[in-house]
Phi, psi and omega in degrees: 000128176300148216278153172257357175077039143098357189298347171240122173274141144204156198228108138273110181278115161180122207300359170272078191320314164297321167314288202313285183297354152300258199286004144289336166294352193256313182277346146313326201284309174283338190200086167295358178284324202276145188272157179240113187256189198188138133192170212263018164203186170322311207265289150347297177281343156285347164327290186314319188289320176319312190300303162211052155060031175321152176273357159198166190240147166220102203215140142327133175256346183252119215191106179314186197057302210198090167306149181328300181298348189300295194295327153328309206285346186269344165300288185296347159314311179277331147238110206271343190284327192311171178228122186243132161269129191248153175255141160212178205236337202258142165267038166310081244257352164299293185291348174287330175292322168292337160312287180314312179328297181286340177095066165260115227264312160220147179240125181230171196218157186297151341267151193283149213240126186263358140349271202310324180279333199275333168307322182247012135303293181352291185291333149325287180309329162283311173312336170265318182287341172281308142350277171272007139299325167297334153277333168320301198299321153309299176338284157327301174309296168303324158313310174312253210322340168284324174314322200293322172318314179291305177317296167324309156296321176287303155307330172289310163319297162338288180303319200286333179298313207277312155321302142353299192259357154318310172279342186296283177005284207278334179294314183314313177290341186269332168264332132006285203288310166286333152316290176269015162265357171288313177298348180235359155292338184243299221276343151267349145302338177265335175285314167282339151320313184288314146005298163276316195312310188285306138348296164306335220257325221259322181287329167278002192239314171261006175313315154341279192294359199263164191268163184295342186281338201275295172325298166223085165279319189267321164318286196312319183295305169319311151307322200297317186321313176299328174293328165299319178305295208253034157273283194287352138314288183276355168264012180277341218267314170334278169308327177310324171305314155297314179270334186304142171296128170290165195199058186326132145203148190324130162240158167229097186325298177311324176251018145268346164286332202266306163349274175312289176351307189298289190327310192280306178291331151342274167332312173216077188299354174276318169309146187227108151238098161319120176240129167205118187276084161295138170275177197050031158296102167222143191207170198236132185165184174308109196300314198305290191297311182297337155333287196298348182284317190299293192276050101302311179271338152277001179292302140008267183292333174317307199262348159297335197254352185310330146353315252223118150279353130243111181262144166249100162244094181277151180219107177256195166211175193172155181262142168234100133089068159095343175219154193304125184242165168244169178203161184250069228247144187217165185268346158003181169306332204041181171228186195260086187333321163335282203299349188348286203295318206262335197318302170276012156302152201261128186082008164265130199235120158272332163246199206273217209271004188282337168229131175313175164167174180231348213059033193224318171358288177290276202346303201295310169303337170283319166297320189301312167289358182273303176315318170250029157090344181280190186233148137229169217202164167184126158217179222207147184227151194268133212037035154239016191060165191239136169276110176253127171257147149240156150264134137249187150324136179060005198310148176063023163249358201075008184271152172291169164230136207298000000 
């Protein structure tokens, strides 16, 4: 048996020196771990236990002072757990009833048979040793867990610092961010006014005199200004998007589809585009932004389908691998799928000069849907037109989002 560090006691009472040191010498011999007390009477030997609690008792019952059983009986008052054994050389059927009586754990009788002793030293000994694995493995338990409580507390910590300077961070940018949009509604806005002013001014006033190569020089520069404008138009239109507070409330997308719609055949009453609106697409979120997503992506198909001597610009709903998307779908240019991944990038253009654009539009559209929380997506075969599916939260239920 593996030695326990002393971790099992025992106090032999028995007024016979040589008994009492025959068997601690035997139970030493066999189970060198368990510490051994002694004494040679009753009166003694409860001393000895007051002193130090053993975890058994082995005690003679016939013992000047204080008989064995006297002293049992004063052990389990102080301790109720010990296992106390009385030895006798005698079959007294009197101590054996003050034995049971008092709770005396075994009774063995002279000479003692040690088989018999050793079995329930054993069992002592298992019994403790389970014991104190069992407070070890508690032990172990709560340092773990407190260590986790700490391990927690520390990461929370952790996060609320890295939050903490994430939000000073995105606040730093948001004032940034207003910084140069202010800076690029005035202070660049003025140099291209003067710019077309001056420009106009040269063409209504000396256009006469100017050779045709010069005039138009002065067209391009006009174009380019105007094109500088209406960069930084969408790229004002861009931070607003960023910046803007959401403000959820019931939007209802079909009759803001069938608007924009209107508006763009408005524009170019000649053209023949089949439109078609499912109705009742309500969905919950910013009135404003989603306006502006819808006439980026029908501004889109609107100017991909020009081409097309029947343009289709269809606005639905639809299931995507299980869940409901809306989607914007034209008979249009499409693109080349390769490009996919850059599409909603700022400044990204998939085709050439055959259609305006600045790239910043899907881009815009892509922050709105990001902002309520949704995915968009698109897809597309080149001159066969391209579909954008989006998702939100909730669709069609009106709920808000936290």
């Amino acid at each position: 048996m593996a030695s326990l560090g002393g971790i099992v006691s025992i106090l032999i009472v028995e007024d016979d020196a040589s008994t009492r040191a025959m068997l601690g010498r035997t139970i030493t011999l066999r189970s060198p771990e368990v510490v051994i007390y002694s004494a040679d009477n009753g009166r003694s030997g409860l001393e000895q236990f007051k002193k130090h609690s053993p975890d058994m008792v082995i005690t003679d019952i016939a013992m000047p002072q204080l008989d064995g059983i006297c002293m049992a009986a004063e052990i389990r008052s102080l301790k109720p757990d010990a296992v106390i054994i009385a030895v006798t050389a005698y079959t007294d059927t009197t101590d054996l009833l003050r034995a049971i009586e008092i709770g005396i754990d075994h009774y063995l009788l002279k000479p003692l048979r040690l088989d018999k002793l050793f079995a329930l030293i054993d069992r002592v000994i298992a019994a403790k040793t389970e014991a104190l694995n069992r407070q070890r493995s508690e032990e172990a338990l709560r340092l773990s867990e407190e260590r986790h409580q700490s391990d927690l507390r520390l990461a929370n910590e952790m996060l609320e610092r890295r939050v903490k300077e994430r939000t000073a961070e995105l606040e730093a940018a948001v004032r940034d961010l207003q910084s140069f949009s202010y800076s690029v509604s005035h202070d660049l806005r003025a140099p291209l006014r003067h710019i077309n002013s001056f420009s106009a001014i040269l063409v209504e006033d000396h256009g006469e005199d100017l050779p045709a190569t010069a005039r138009g020089y002065l067209g391009r520069i006009a174009d380019a200004s105007s094109r500088m404008a209406a960069l930084i138009d969408h790229l004002l239109e861009l931070s607003r998007v960023i910046r803007v507070e959401i403000m959820p409330v019931p939007v209802d997308l079909s009759k803001i589809a069938g608007s924009v719609l209107g508006m763009l055949q408005e524009t170019e009453p000649k053209r023949r585009v089949e439109l078609l609106v499912e109705e009742g697409i309500t969905v919950s979120g910013d009135k404003y932004l989603f306006r502006q997503l819808l006439e980026n992506l029908f501004g889109n198909a609107w100017k991909y389908t020009s081409k097309k001597e029947l343009a289709r610009i269809e606005f639905g709903r639809t299931e995507v691998a299980g869940q409901e998307a809306i989607f914007i779908k034209d008979n249009g240019a499409g693109f080349d799928m390769a490009y996919e991944k850059s599409l909603f990038g700022l400044f990204q253009r998939l085709h050439g000069s055959e259609f305006e654009g600045l790239g910043i539009g899907l881009a815009t559209v892509h922050r709105i849907i990001q902002r309520h929380g949704g995915s968009i997506w698109a897809e597309a075969e080149e001159e066969k037109g391209a579909t954008f599916y989006f998702t939100l939260p909730e669709l069609s239920t009106g709920g808000a989002w936290a």
